[in-house]
C-alpha positions in Angstrom: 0.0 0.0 0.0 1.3 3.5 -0.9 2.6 5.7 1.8 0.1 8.2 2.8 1.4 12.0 4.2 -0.9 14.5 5.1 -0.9 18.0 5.9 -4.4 20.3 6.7 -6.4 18.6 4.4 -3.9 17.9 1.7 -3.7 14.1 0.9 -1.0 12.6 -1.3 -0.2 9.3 -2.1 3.3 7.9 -3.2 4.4 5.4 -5.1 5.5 2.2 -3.1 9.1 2.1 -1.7 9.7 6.2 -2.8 11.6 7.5 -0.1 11.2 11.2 0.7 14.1 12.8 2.0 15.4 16.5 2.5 15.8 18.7 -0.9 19.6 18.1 -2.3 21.4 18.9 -5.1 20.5 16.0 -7.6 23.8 14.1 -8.2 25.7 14.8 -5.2 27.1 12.0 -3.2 27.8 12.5 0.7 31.6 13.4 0.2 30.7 16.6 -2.3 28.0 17.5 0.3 31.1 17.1 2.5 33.3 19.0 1.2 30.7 22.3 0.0 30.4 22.3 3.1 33.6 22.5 4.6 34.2 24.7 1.5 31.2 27.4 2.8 32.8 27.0 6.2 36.7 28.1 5.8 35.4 30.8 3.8 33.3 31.9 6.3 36.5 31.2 9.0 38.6 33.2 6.8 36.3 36.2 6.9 35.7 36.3 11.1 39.5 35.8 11.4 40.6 38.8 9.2 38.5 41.0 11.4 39.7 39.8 14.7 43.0 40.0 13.5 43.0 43.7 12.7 41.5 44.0 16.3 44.2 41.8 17.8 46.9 44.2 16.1 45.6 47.3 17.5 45.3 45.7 20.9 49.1 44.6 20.9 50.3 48.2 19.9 48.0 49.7 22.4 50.7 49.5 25.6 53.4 50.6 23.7 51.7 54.5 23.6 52.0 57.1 25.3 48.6 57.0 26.8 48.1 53.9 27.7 49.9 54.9 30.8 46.8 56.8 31.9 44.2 54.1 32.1 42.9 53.0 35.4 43.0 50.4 37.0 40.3 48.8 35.7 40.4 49.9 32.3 43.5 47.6 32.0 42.2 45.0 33.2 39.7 45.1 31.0 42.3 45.3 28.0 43.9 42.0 29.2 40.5 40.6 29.1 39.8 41.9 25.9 43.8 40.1 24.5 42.3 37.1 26.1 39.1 37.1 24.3 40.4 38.2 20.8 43.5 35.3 21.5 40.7 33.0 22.3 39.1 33.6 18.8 42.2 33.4 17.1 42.7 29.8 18.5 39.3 28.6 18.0 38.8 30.4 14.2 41.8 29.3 13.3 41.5 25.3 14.9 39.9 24.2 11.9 42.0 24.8 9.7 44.9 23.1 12.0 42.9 20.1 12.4 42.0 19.6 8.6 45.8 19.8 8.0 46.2 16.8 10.6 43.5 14.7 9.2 43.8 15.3 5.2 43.2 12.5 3.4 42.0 10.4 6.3 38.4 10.6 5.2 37.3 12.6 8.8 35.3 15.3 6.7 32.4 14.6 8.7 33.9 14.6 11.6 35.7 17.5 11.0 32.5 19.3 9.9 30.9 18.9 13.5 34.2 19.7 15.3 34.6 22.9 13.6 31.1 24.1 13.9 31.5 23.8 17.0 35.0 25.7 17.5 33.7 28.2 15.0 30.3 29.3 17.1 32.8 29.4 20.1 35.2 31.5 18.0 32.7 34.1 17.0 31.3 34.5 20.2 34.9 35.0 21.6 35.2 37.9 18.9 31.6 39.3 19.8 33.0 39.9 23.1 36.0 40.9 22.4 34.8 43.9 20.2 31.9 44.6 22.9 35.3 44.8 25.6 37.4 47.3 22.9 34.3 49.9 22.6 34.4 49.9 26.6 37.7 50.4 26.7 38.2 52.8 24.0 34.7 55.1 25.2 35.5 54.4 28.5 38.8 56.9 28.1 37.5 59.3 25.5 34.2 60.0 27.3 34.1 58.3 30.8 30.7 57.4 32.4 27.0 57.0 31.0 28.0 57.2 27.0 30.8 54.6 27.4 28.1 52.1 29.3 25.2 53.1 26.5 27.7 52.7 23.5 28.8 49.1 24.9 25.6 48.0 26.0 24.4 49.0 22.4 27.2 47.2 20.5 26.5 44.1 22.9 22.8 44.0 21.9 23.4 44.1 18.2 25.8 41.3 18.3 23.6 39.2 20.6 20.6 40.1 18.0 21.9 39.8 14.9 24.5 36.8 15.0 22.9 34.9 17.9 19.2 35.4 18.6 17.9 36.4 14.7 19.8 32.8 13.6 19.2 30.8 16.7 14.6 31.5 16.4 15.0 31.2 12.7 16.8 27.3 13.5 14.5 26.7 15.8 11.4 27.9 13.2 13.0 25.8 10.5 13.5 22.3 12.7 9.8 22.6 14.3 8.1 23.2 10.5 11.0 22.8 8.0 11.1 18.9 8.0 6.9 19.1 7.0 7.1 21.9 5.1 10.1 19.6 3.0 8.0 17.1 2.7 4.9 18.5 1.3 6.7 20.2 -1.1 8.2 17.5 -2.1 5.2 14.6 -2.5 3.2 18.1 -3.8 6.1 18.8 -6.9 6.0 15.0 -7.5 2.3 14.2 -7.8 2.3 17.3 -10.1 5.4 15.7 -12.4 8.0 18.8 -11.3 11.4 17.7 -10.6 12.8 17.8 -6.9 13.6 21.3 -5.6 17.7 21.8 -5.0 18.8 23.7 -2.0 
């Protein structure tokens, strides 16, 4: 008997043995999923560590001037937290790339995939704080007080909105409906003869 899926009211039967799966690029095995993706994500590594490497360079030069000799107390140690924070991001952006040295040609892509999602997430979030730290430290001397807090606080929220919580509810949207919405599409295109839809 033909599988049966439903949605609302929407009944669609399909052939015996058809296995729906999630929309791919027709023709593409597992390794060339593999390695697009690890593809997409050094790209993306190389772009977060050019930035906080710019930032890391200022921070290094920053004791070596004059001024840096006026900073309170706390206001450098608030600059060794940011080094901290913008070495961390170093470390972890840069991890990836160390650890698909070590394991080329050992057939570990997927591995490596999950390792360095998880090293890059840490990584940005390292540089999110990092950045957040340098605009304390660099308002906190130019105009002390109330504007320094506001400017941070404000710099904080955007990176917490727009690389964290705008991504994080759209996953969260797309793993509650994305696997039906897939999957209607799909039986849908095929009862009406349409090929499947790529990603």
């Amino acid at each position: 008997m033909p599988a049966r899926v439903t949605r609302d009211d929407v009944r669609v039967f399909l052939p015996d043995g058809e296995r729906v799966t999630a929309p791919g690029r027709p023709g593409e095995t597992p390794e060339q999923r593999y390695d697009r993706n690890l593809t997409d994500l050094l790209q993306e590594l190389r772009v977060a560590t050019l930035g906080v490497q710019v930032l890391f360079g200022f921070l290094l030069g920053l004791p070596f001037t004059v001024r840096f000799s006026r900073l309170d107390t706390w206001q450098r140690w608030l600059y060794l937290a940011v080094v901290a924070l913008a070495s961390i991001a170093i470390v972890l952006l840069v991890a990836p790339v160390a650890y698909h040295r070590l394991l080329f040609r050992r057939h570990q892509v997927g591995t490596l995939l999950r390792a360095a999602n998880a090293l890059a997430i840490g990584g940005v979030t390292a540089v999110a704080l990092a950045v957040t730290g340098a605009v304390l430290l660099v308002a906190s001397y130019v105009e002390p007080g109330t504007p320094a807090i506001v400017l941070s606080a404000i710099i904080g929220a955007l990176f917490a909105t727009l690389w964290f919580a705008m991504p994080l509810t759209r996953r969260v949207k797309s793993e509650r409906w994305g696997p039906r919405k897939r999957l209607f599409q799909r039986v849908t295109r095929a009862a009406d003869g349409h090929p499947p839809a790529t990603d």
